[in-house]
N, C-alpha and C positions, 0 to 999 in steps of 0.2 A: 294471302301470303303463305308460302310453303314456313311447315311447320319445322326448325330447327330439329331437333330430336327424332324428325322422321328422315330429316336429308341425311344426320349422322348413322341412324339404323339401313338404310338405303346405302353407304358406301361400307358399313364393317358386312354387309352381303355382297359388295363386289360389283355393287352396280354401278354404272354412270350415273353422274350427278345432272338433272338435265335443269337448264335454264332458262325463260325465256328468249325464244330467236335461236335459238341455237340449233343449227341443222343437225336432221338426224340420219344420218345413213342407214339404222338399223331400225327394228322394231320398237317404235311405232312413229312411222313418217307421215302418217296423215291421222287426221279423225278420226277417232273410236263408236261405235255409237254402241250405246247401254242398253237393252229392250228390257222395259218393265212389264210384269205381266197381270199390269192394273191398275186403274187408274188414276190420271192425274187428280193428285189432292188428297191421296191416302198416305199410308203409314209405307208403305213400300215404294211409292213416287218419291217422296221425300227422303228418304233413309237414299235410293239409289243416287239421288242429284245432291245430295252432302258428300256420299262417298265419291260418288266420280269428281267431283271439284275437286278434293282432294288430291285424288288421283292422278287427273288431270293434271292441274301444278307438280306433281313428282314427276310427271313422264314428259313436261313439254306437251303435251299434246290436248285439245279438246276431247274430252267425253259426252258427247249428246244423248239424251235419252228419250229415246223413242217406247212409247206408251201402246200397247198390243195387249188391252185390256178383253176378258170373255172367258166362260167355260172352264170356271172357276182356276185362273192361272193358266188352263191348257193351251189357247190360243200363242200368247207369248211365248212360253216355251217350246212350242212346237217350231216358231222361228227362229229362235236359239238353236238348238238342236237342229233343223234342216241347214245353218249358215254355213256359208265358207268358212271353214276351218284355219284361220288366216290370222285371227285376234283382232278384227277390225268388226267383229258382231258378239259382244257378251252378252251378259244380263244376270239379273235378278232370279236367283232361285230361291223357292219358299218353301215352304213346310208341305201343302197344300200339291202341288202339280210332283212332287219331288220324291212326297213318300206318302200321299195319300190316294192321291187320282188314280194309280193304278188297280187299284180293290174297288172303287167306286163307279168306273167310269167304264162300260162293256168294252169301250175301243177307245184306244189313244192310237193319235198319228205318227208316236215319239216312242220310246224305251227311254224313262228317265234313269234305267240301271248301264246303260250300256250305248244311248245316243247324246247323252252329255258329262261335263267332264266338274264336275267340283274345283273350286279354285281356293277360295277358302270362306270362311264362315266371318260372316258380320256380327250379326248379334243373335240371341236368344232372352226371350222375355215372359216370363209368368204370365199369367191369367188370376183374377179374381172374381169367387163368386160372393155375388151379393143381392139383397133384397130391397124393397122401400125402405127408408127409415121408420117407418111406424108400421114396417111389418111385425106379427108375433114372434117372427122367428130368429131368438137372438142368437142362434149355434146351428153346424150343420149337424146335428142329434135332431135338434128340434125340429128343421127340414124333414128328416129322415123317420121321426115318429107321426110326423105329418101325412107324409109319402105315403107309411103306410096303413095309415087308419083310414086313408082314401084313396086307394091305389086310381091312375088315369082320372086325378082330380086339378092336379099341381100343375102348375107349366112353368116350361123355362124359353127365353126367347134368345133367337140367335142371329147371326147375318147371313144365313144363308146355310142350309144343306151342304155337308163334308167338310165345313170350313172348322175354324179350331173353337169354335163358341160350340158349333153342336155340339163335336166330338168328344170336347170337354164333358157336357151334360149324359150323351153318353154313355162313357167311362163313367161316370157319380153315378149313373144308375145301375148298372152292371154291380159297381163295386157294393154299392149298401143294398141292392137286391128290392129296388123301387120301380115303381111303374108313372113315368112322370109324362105330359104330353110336350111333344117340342113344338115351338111355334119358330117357325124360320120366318126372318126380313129381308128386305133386300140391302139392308146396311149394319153393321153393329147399333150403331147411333140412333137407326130407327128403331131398334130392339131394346134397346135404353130409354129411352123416350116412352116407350108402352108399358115399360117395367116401372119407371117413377108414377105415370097414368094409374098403374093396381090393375092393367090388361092379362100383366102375368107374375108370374109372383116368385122367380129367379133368373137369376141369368150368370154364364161366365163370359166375363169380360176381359179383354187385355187390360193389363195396368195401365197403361198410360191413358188408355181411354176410360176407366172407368175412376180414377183416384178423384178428379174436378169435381162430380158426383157424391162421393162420398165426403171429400172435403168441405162441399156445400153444405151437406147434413142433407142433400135427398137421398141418399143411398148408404146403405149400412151393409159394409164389408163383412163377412164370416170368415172367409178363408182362401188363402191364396195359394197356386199349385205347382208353388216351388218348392224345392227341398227342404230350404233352410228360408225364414222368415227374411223378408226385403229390408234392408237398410234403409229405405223411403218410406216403408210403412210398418216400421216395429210391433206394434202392435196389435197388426193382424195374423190370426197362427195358420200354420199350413195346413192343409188338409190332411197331412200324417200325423200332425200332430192330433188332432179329430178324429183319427181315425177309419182314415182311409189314406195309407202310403200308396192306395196302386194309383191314385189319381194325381199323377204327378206331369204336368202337360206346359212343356217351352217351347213356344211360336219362335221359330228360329227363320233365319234368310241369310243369302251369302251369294259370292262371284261364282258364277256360271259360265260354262260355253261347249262347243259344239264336240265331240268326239274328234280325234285326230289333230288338237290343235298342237306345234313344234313345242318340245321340252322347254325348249330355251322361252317362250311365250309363259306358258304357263309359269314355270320360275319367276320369267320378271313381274308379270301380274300378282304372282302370290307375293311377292315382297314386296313391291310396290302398296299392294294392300295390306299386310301388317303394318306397312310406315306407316300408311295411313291412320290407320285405326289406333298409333300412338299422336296424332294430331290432338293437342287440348281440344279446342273447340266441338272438335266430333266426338269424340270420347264424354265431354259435358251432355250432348244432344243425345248418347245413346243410353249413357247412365241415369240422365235426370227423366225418363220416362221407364225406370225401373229394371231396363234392360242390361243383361250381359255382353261387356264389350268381347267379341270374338276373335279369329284371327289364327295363328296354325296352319299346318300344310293342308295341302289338298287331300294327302291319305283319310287325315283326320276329319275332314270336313264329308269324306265318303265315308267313314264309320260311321259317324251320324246318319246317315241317310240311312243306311244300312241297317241298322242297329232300328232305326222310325218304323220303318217301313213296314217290317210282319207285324208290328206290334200295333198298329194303326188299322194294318187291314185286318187282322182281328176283331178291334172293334166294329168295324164297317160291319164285318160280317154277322157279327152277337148281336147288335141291333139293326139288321135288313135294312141298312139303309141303302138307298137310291139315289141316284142324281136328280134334282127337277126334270 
């Protein structure tokens, strides 16, 4: 059911109200398709197929989302970016292809500064690092006096090389001046799974993935790396409050699309997606997994990228890292 509160935000922007069956003469008369740039069953399959239902119902029209998983987000996007410029091909832009792949990655097929166009910002969501619960280490001091009374003794495990688990651990090394080993998986969850095992002995994890774990009691939370402490879990302190403010890291994603799409397109998708993202139901599903509900112009969702990007490929650079 389209969300009251979104229909009324959607007509004080001057848009048509659109309703089932009702023909459209103008943008958008057929089906949308969404490309994700990852797997069906992840946090980014998910998060695109609530948003576009939403969507959906505000525009009349179907949103389909087609799955263009690989090469850490670059395959997808690379389909985004080469599309008809038309608003009948968007997607899912991430943290990863958006403001990281380009420092990591010797060639991309795309320009994510100048071959795609920001629409606006979905969400943004912390990370948590944490240990086994019957680790020694009840603070990240303790980590950090750890690190170094045995410099390349410690590991931290991640879901893969440039993703936001490494880069997290990363930045923690960089900032307390630790020599830690990273062990990359091919999933978060299998990275979790070896860290509860005692394989390795930290990990940064997204909130939502990592809270079930610590709520269990296998996993004992230090510190999370948002600004300000999460309203879902009060009583884990940030990492500035620890003692490291530079390690401040939000796994962000939002509407995407190709270079050249009409004014008038991008407009109605950007409002069309605020209404959205005032929908109860979606706003419950962003917030209750710790995440910041987003939303804003497109300017603002390319400051963000903006603003990610040198500061990302810095890190890339300070610790040599490589694509697999």
């Amino acid at each position: 059911m389209i969300d009251r509160r979104a229909l009324l935000q959607m007509a004080g922007l001057g848009l048509a109200l659109p309703w089932p069956g009702q023909a459209q003469d103008k943008y958008p008369s057929k089906p949308i398709t969404w490309v994700c740039p990852y797997d069906a069953g992840g946090n980014a399959d998910t998060r695109s197929r609530q948003v576009a239902k939403v969507m959906g119902g505000l525009l009349g029209q179907s949103i389909v989302i087609d799955n263009k998983a690989g090469a850490g987000g670059n395959i997808g996007t690379e389909v985004i970016a080469k599309a008809r410029p038309d608003g009948y091909t968007i997607g899912m832009g991430n943290f990863a292809p958006l403001a990281v792949n380009h420092a990591l990655f010797k060639r991309l097929n795309f320009n994510p500064f100048t071959d795609l166009l920001p629409i606006f910002l979905i969400e943004k969501g912390p990370l948590i690092l944490m240990v086994r619960s019957d680790s020694p280490y009840k603070s990240v001091k303790d980590l950090v006096l750890a690190a170094k009374a045995a410099p390349g003794r410690l590991s931290y495990a991640s879901g893969g090389i440039g993703g936001t688990h490494h880069l997290s651990g990363a930045l923690f090394e960089h900032a307390a001046g630790i020599d830690l080993i990273h062990a990359p998986y091919k999933s978060g969850s299998a990275g979790a799974t070896d860290l509860m095992g005692g394989q390795v002995q930290m990990m940064f994890e997204q909130m939502y993935s990592a809270m079930p774990g610590i709520k269990g009691g296998k996993l004992r939370a230090l510190a999370i790396t948002s600004r300000a402490r999460s309203p879902l879990a009060p009583d884990i302190p940030t990492m500035a409050e620890q003692g490291f403010p530079e390690v401040e890291v939000l796994n962000w994603q939002g509407l995407i699309g190709p270079k050249g799409l009409p004014a008038e397109v991008v407009r109605q998708l950007n409002a069309v997606g605020n209404a959205a993202l005032q929908d109860a139901d979606l706003r419950e599903k962003i917030l209750g997994q710790g995440n910041e509900v987003g939303g804003g112009t497109p300017e603002q969702f390319a400051a963000l990228i903006k603003a990610e990007a040198p500061r990302w490929a810095k890190v890339v650079r300070d610790a040599k890292i490589e694509p697999e």
